[in-house]
C-alpha positions in Angstrom: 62.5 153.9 91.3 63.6 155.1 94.7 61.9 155.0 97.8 60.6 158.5 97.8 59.5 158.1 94.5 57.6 155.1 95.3 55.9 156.6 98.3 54.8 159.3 96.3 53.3 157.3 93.1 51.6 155.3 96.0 50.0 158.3 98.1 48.9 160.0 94.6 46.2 157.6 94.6 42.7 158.9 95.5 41.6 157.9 98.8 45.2 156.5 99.6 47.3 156.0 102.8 50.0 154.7 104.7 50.2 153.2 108.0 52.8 151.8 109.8 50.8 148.5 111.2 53.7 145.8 111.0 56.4 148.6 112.7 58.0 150.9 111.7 59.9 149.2 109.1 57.4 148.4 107.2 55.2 150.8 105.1 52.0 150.0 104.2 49.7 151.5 101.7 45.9 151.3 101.9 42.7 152.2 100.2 39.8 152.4 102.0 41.7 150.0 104.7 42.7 147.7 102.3 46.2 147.0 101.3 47.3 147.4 97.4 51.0 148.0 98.4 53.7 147.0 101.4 57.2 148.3 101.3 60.2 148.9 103.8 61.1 152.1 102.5 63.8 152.4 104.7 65.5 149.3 103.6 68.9 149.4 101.8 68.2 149.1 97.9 67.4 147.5 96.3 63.6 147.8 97.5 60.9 145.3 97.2 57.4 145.7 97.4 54.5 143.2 97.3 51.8 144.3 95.4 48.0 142.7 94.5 47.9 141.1 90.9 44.6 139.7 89.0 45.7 135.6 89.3 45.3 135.2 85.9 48.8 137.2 85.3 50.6 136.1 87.8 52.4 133.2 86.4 52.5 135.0 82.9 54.7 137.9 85.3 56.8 136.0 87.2 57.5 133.7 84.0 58.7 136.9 82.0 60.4 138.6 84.7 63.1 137.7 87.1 62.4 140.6 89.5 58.6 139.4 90.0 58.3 136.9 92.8 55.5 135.5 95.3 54.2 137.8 97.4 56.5 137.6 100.9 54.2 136.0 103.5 51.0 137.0 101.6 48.7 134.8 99.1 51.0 133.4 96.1 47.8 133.3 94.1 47.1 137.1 94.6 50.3 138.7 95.7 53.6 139.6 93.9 56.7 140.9 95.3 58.4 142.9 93.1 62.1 143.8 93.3 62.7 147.2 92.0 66.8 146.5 91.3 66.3 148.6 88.0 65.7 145.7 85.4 62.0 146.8 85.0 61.1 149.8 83.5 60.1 152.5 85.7 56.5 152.7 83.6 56.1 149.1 83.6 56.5 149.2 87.5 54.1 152.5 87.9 51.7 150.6 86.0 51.6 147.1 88.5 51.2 149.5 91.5 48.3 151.2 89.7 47.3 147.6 88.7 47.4 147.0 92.4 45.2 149.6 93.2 42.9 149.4 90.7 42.1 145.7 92.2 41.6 146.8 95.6 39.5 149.6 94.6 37.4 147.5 92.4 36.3 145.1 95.3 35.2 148.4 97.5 31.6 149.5 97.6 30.3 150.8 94.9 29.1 154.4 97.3 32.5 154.3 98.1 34.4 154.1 94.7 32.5 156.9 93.5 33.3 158.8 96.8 36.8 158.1 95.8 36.5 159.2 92.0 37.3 156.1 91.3 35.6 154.0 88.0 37.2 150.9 86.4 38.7 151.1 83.1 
């Protein structure tokens, strides 16, 4: 997955969007003011992003999969960083950003999930 790509699976998202607060190097993308994904889409490849994970995967991932990490500078517990060098599958990667959103969205008021479309499951 390239970086266009990825900026456009993470904007498809209802409610999503991405700000810049780190600098300009670093994309951030936000539900609701709440970060599900962080990326420097202008980085040379290959690119890594750090996205939100239910704890109870998070060793199961990292255990299966060289290319999932701790989160960089973010909660080990909560946060992987994942390196997209092309040894996951582009679904499998599609589906831990929607993971990631789905967690963040989950924890946001219920008035504002359903503003947002937004229902687990």
């Amino acid at each position: 997955m390239d970086a266009a790509a990825l900026r456009s699976l993470c904007l498809g998202f209802p409610g999503a969007a991405e700000e810049l607060p780190f600098g300009p190097e670093t994309n951030v993308f936000k539900v609701r003011g709440k970060i599900f994904a962080i990326v420097a889409l202008g980085a040379d490849p290959p690119l890594h992003v750090s996205l939100k994970c239910d704890p109870e995967l998070v060793p199961e991932l990292r255990g299966a999969h060289a290319a999932i990490n701790p989160g960089y500078h973010l909660d080990k517990r909560h946060w992987n960083t994942v390196t997209l060098d092309g040894s996951l599958p582009e679904p499998f990667v599609r589906d831990l950003v929607e993971d990631s959103y789905d967690l963040v969205a989950s924890g946001l008021p219920k008035r504002v999930q359903a503003e947002l479309g937004w229902s687990p499951g």
